[in-house]
GUDREN-220539 format. One line per field, with one value per residue: residue number from 1; residue in three letters; z, x, y of N, C-alpha, C in turn. Coordinates in nm, 3 decimals. Last residue first. Layout:
<nodes>
n = [NUM | ...]
res = [Ala | ...]
n_c3 = [Z | ...]
n_c1 = [X | ...]
n_c2 = [Y | ...]
ca_c3 = [Z | ...]
ca_c1 = [X | ...]
ca_c2 = [Y | ...]
c_c3 = [Z | ...]
c_c1 = [X | ...]
c_c2 = [Y | ...]
</nodes>
This chain:
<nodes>
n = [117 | 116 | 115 | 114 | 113 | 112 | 111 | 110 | 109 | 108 | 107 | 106 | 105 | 104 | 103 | 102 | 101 | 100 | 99 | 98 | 97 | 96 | 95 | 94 | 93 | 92 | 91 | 90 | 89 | 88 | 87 | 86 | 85 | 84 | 83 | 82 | 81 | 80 | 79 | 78 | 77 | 76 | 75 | 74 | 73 | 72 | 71 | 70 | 69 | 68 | 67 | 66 | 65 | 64 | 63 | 62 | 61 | 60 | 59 | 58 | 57 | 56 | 55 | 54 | 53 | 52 | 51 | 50 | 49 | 48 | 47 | 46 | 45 | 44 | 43 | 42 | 41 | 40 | 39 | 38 | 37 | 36 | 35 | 34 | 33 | 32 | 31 | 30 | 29 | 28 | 27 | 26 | 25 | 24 | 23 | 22 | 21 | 20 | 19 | 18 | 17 | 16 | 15 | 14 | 13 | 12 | 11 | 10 | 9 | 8 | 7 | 6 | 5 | 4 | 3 | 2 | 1]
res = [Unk | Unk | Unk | Unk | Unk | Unk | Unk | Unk | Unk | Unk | Unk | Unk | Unk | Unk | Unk | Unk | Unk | Unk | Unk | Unk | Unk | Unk | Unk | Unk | Unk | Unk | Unk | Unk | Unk | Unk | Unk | Unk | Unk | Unk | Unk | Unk | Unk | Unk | Unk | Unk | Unk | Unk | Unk | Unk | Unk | Unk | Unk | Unk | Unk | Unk | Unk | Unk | Unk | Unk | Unk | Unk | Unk | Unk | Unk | Unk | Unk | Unk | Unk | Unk | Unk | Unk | Unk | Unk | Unk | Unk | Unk | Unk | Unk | Unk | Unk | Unk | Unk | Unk | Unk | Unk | Unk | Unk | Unk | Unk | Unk | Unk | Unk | Unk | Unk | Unk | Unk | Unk | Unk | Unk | Unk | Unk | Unk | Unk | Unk | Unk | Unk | Unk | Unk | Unk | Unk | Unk | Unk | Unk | Unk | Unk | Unk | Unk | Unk | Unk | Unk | Unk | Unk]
n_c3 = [21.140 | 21.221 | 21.122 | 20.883 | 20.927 | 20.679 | 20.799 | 20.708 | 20.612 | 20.526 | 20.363 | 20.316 | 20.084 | 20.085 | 20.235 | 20.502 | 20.472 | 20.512 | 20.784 | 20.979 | 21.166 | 21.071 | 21.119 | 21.419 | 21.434 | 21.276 | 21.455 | 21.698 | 21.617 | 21.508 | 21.793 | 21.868 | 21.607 | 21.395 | 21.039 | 20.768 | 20.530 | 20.192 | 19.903 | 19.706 | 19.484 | 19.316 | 19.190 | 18.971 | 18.729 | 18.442 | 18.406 | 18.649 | 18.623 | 18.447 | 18.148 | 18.197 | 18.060 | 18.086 | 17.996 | 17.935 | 18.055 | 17.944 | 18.170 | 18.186 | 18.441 | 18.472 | 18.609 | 18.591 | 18.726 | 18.744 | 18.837 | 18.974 | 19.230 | 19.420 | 19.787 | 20.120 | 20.365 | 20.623 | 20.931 | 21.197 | 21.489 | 21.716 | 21.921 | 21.921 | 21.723 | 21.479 | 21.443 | 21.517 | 21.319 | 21.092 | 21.164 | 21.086 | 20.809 | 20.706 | 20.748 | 20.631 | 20.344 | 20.331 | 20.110 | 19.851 | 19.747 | 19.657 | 19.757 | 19.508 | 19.294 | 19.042 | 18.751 | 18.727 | 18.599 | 18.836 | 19.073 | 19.433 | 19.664 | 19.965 | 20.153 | 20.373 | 20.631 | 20.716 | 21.022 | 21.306 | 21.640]
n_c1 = [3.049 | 3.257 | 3.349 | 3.461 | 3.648 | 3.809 | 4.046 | 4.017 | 4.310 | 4.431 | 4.724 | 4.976 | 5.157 | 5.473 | 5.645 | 5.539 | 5.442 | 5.649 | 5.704 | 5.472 | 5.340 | 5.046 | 4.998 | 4.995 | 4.721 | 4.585 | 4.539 | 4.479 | 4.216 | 4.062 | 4.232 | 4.378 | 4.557 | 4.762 | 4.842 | 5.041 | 5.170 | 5.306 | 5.392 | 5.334 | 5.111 | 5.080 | 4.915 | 4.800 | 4.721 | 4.684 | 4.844 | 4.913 | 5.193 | 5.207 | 4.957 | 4.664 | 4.455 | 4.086 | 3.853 | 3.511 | 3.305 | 3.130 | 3.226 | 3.528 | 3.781 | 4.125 | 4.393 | 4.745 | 5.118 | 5.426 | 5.663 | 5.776 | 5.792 | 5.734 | 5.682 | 5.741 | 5.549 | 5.384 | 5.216 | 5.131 | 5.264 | 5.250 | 5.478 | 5.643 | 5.821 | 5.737 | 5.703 | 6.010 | 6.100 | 6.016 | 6.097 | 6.374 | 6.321 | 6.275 | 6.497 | 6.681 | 6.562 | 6.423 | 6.215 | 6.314 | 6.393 | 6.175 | 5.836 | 5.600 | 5.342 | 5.245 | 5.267 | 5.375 | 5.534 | 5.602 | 5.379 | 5.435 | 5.316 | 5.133 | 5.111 | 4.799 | 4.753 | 4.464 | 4.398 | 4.225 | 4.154]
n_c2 = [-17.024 | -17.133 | -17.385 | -17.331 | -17.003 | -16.780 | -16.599 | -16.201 | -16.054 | -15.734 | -15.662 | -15.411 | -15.244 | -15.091 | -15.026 | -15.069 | -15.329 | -15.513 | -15.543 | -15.543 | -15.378 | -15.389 | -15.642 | -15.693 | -15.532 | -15.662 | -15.842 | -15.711 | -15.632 | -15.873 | -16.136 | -16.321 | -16.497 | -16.660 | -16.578 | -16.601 | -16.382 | -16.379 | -16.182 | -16.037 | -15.981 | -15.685 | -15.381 | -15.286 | -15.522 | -15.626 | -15.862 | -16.084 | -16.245 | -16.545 | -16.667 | -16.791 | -16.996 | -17.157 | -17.431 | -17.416 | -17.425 | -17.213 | -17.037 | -17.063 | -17.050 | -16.941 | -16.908 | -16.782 | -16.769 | -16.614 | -16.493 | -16.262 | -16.330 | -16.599 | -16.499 | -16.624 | -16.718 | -16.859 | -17.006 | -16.917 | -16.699 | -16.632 | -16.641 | -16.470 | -16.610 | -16.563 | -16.269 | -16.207 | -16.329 | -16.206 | -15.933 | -16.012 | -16.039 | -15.825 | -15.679 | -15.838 | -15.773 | -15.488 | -15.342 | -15.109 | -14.780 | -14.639 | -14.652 | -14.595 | -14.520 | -14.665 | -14.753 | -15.102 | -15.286 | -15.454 | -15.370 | -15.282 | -15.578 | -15.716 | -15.999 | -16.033 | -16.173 | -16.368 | -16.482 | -16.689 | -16.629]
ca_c3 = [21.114 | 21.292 | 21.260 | 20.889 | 20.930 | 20.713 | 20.772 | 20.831 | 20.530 | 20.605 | 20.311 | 20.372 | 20.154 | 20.017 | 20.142 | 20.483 | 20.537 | 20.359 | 20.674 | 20.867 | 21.218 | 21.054 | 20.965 | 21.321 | 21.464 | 21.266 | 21.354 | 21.695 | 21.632 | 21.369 | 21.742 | 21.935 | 21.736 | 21.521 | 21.175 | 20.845 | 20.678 | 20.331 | 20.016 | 19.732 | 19.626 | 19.301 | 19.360 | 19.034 | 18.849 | 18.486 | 18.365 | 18.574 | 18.725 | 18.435 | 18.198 | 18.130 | 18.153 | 18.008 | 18.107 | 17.887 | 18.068 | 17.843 | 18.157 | 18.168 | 18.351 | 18.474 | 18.531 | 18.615 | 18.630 | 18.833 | 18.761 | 18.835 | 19.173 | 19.319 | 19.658 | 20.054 | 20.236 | 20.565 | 20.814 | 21.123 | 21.328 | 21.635 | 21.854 | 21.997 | 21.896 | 21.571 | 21.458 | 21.595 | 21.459 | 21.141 | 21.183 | 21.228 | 20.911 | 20.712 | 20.819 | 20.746 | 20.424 | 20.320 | 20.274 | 19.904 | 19.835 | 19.553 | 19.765 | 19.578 | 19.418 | 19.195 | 18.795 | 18.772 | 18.535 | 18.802 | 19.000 | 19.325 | 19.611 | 19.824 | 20.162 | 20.209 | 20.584 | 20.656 | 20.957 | 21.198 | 21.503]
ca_c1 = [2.913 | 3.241 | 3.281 | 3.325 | 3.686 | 3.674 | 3.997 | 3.987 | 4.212 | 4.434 | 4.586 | 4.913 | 5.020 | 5.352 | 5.666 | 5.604 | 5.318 | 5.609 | 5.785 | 5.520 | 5.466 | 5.141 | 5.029 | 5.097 | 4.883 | 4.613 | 4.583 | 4.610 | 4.276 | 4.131 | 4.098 | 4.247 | 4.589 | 4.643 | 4.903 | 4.886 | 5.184 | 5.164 | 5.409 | 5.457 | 5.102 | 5.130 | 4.965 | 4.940 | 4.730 | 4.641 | 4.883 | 4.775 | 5.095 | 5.242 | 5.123 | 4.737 | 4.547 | 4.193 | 3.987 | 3.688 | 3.356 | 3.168 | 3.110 | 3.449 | 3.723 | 3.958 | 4.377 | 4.627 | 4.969 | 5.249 | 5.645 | 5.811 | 5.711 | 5.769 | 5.661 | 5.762 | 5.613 | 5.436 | 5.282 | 5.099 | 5.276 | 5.121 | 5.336 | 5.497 | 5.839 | 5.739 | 5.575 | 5.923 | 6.149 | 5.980 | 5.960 | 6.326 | 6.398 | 6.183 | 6.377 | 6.681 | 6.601 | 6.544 | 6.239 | 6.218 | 6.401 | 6.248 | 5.976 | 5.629 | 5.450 | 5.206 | 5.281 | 5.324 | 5.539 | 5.682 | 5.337 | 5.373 | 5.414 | 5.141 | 5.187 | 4.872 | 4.821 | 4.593 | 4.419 | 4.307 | 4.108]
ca_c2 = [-16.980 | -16.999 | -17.365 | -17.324 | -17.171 | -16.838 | -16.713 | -16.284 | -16.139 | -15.844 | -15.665 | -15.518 | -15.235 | -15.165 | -15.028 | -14.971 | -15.221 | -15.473 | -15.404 | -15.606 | -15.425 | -15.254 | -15.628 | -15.739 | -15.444 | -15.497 | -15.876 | -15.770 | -15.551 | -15.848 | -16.035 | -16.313 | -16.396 | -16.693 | -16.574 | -16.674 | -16.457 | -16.405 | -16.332 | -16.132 | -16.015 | -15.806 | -15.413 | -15.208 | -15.464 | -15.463 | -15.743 | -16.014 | -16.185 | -16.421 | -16.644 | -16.701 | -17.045 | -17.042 | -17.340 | -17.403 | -17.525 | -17.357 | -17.088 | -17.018 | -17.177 | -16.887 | -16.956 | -16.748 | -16.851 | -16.688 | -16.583 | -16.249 | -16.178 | -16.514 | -16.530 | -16.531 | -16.782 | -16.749 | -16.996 | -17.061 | -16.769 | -16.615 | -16.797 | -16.430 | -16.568 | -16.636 | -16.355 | -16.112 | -16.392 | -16.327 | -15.982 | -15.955 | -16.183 | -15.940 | -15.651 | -15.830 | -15.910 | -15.561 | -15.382 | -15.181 | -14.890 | -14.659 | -14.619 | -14.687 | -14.442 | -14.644 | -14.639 | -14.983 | -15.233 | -15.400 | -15.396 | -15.245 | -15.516 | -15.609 | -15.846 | -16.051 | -16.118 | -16.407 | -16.379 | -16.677 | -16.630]
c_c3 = [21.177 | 21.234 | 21.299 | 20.999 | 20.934 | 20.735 | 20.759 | 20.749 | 20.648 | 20.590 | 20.437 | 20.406 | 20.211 | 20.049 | 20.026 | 20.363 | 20.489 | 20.385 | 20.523 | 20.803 | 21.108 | 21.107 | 20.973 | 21.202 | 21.390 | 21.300 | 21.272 | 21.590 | 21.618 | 21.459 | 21.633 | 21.878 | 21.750 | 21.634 | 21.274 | 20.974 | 20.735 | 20.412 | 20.103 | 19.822 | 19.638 | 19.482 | 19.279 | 19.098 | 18.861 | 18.612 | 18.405 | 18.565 | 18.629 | 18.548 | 18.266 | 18.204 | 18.077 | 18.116 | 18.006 | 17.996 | 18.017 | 17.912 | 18.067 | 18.189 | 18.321 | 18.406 | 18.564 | 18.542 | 18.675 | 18.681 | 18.869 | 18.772 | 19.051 | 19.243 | 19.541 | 19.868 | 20.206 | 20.487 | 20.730 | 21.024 | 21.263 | 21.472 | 21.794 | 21.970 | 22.012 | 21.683 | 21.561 | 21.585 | 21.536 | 21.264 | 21.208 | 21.267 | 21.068 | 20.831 | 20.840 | 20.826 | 20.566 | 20.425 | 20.245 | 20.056 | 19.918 | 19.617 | 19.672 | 19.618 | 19.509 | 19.240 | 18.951 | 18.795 | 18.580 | 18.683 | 18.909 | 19.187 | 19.522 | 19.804 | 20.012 | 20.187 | 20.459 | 20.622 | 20.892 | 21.094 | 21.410]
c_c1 = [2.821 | 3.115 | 3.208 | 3.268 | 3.441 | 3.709 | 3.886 | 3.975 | 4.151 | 4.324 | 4.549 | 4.766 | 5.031 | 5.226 | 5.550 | 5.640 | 5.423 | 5.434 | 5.747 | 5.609 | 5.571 | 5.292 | 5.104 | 5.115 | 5.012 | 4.734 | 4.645 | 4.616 | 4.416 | 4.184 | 4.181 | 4.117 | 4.411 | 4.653 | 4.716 | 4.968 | 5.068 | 5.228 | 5.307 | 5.532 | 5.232 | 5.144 | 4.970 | 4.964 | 4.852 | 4.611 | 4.839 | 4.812 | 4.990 | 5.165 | 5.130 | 4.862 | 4.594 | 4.323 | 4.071 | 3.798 | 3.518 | 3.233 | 3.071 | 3.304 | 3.598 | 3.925 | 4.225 | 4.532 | 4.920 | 5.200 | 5.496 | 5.734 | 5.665 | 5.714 | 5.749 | 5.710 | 5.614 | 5.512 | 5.360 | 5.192 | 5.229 | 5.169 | 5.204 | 5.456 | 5.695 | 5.748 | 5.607 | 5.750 | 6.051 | 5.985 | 5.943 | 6.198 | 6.364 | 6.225 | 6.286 | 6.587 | 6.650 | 6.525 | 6.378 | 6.246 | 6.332 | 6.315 | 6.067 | 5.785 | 5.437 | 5.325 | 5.275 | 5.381 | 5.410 | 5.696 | 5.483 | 5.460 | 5.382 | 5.268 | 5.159 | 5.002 | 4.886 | 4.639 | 4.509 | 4.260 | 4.228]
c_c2 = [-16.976 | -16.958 | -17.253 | -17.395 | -17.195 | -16.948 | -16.772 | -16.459 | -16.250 | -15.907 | -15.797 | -15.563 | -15.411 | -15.111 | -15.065 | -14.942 | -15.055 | -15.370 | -15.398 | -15.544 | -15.475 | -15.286 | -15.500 | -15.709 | -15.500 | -15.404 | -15.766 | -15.839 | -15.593 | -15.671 | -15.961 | -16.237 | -16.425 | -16.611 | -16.620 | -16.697 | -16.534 | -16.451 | -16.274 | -16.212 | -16.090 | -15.857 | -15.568 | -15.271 | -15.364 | -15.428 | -15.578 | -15.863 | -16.084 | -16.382 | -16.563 | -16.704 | -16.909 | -17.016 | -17.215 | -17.350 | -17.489 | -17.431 | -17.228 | -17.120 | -17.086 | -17.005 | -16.974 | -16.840 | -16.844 | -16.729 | -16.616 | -16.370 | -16.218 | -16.410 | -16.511 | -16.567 | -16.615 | -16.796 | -16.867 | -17.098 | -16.884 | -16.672 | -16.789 | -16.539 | -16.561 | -16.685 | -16.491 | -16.186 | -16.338 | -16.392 | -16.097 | -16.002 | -16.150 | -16.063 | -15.762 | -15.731 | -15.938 | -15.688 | -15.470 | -15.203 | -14.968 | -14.815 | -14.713 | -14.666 | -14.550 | -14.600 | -14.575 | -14.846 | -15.091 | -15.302 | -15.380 | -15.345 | -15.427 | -15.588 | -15.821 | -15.912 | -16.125 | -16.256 | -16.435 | -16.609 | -16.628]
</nodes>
C-alpha cells in the first residue's frame, strides 16, 4: 500500500514547543538512504517553508488566491515522503524513523488508489 508521509514543521510565527534545533541535513540524508535502500521510496521532496499559495474558489465561482502558508496554523508541511510498504504498521515505523518525527510531527496519509474500493 502506498502512504504519504507529511513532515510538520512549527509555524514560524508559532507558539508550539518545538526544539530549538531542528534536524540536520545529515539526518535527513541518512533516512533517505535508509527509504531508499529498503525500496520503499516512491518519492519525497523537501519544501519551501517560507513561500506557498493558497487558493479557494467559492461558491460564485470566484477564485481567491492568498500569499503565503495559512496564517493560523502552528504546524507548516515541509516536505513528504511517498513510500510502498505492506501495511499502515511499517508505514508507522518509517514515519517514527523520519527525523522530522523528532522535531515535528509526521502525519501519515493512506493513498487512495481507486482499485482498492
Amino acid at each position: 500500500m502506498k502512504y504519504l508521509l507529511l513532515i510538520n514543521t512549527a509555524a514560524p510565527d508559532s507558539t508550539e514547543e518545538m526544539p530549538a534545533d531542528g534536524p540536520t541535513v545529515e539526518e535527513f540524508l541518512a533516512f533517505e538512504k535508509a527509504v531508499t535502500d529498503a525500496g520503499v521510496k516512491l518519492d519525497g521532496n523537501a519544501l519551501d517553508l517560507a513561500n506557498a499559495t493558497t487558493v479557494r474558489v467559492r461558491v460564485d465561482g470566484e477564485r481567491v488566491v492568498t500569499d503565503g502558508p495559512f496564517a493560523e496554523t502552528r504546524e507548516i508541511v515541509g516536505g513528504y515522503y511517498l513510500i510502498d510498504v505492506p501495511d499502515l504498521d511499517a508505514a508507522l515505523d518509517w514515519a517514527a524513523r523520519c527525523p522530522g518525527a523528532r522535531y515535528g510531527t509526521v502525519e501519515v496519509r493512506t493513498v487512495w488508489e481507486p482499485d482498492q474500493a
